[in-house]
Phi, psi and omega in degrees: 000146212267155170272160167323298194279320153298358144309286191296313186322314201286278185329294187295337181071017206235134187306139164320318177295337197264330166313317203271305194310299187323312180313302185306284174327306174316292179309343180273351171093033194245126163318169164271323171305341202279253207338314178310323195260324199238001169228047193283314172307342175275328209250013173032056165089004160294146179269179206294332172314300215274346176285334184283297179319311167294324179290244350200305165307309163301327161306322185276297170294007145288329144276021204239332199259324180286352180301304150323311180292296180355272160334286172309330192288308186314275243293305214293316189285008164263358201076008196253010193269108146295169170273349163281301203305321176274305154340333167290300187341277208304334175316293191307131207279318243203140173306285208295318176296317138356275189301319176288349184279132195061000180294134161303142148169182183231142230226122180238111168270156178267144164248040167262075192203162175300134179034042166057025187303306180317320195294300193280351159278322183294309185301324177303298189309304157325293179293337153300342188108346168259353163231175189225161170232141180246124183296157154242173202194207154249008150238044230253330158305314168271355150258025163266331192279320176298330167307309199264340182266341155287340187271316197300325220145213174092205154312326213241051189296335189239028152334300171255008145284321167319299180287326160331303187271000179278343170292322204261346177269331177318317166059049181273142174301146232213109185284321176301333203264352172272116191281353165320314194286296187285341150330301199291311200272359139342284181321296214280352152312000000 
């Protein structure tokens, strides 16, 4: 798996050393104008955008990974973290993607992304019980429709209680509902 600072490096179009300085500065508690102005030589010429632009992704993915430990730890001290479920954990790109692992819901993965992930995190969610998936095709209207009228109702009315509660035995930790959570992001403000 890849590091923070090399994501952003891949992102930014920016040398890995000049990513990790910057990182390294940001942690020492340093602006981004102080950096923009007075430390160029380490960030080899970024302007104030793309330094902002860097601070603001590291912030996130850093919460995208504690969140991922978060999400592993819960699952694990239940005894319930496979080896799918967790490769969906790791897969996820997005806070929001995350989040959908074990989430009830119904699920359109794009097969336009990098190593098909939507597909193979949407299928882990199937097979645990919490999602349901819809393909896209040439008939992607009419299996969205057949999908939501199997979860929704129909023959199968407790279809989505059902994934509800298959969700709720994972008992994965809910961040809004924590003030611990909104606190540490409270600090990082």
């Amino acid at each position: 798996m890849q590091t923070i600072a090399e994501i952003l490096s891949k992102e930014l179009n920016e040398t890995l050393p000049h990513v990790q300085n910057v990182i390294e500065l940001l942690d020492g508690g340093n602006t981004v104008p102080f950096i923009a102005r007075y430390r160029k030589e380490l960030h080899g010429g970024m302007d104030d955008t793309a330094l902002r632009t860097l601070a603001d992704r590291l912030t996130y993915l850093r919460n995208l990974a504690q969140r991922r430990d978060e999400i592993t730890r819960s699952i694990a001290a239940q005894e319930k973290l496979t080896d799918e479920l967790s490769s969906a954990i790791q897969a996820a790109k997005t806070l929001a993607e995350l989040e959908a692992v074990g989430r009830a819901a119904v699920l359109i993965p794009s097969p336009n992304v990098a190593e098909n992930h939507q597909y193979y995190n949407a299928k882990v969610l199937q097979s645990v019980g919490c999602a349901q998936m819809a393909l896209e095709g040439d008939n992607l209207e009419q299996e969205i429709y057949q999908t939501l009228t199997k979860v929704l109702g129909g023959q199968n009315s407790g279809v989505l209680r059902q994934m509800a509660e298959n969700y709720s035995k994972l008992n994965i930790p809910d961040p809004m509902s924590s003030a611990e959570f909104i606190a540490q992001t409270l600090k990082q403000l």
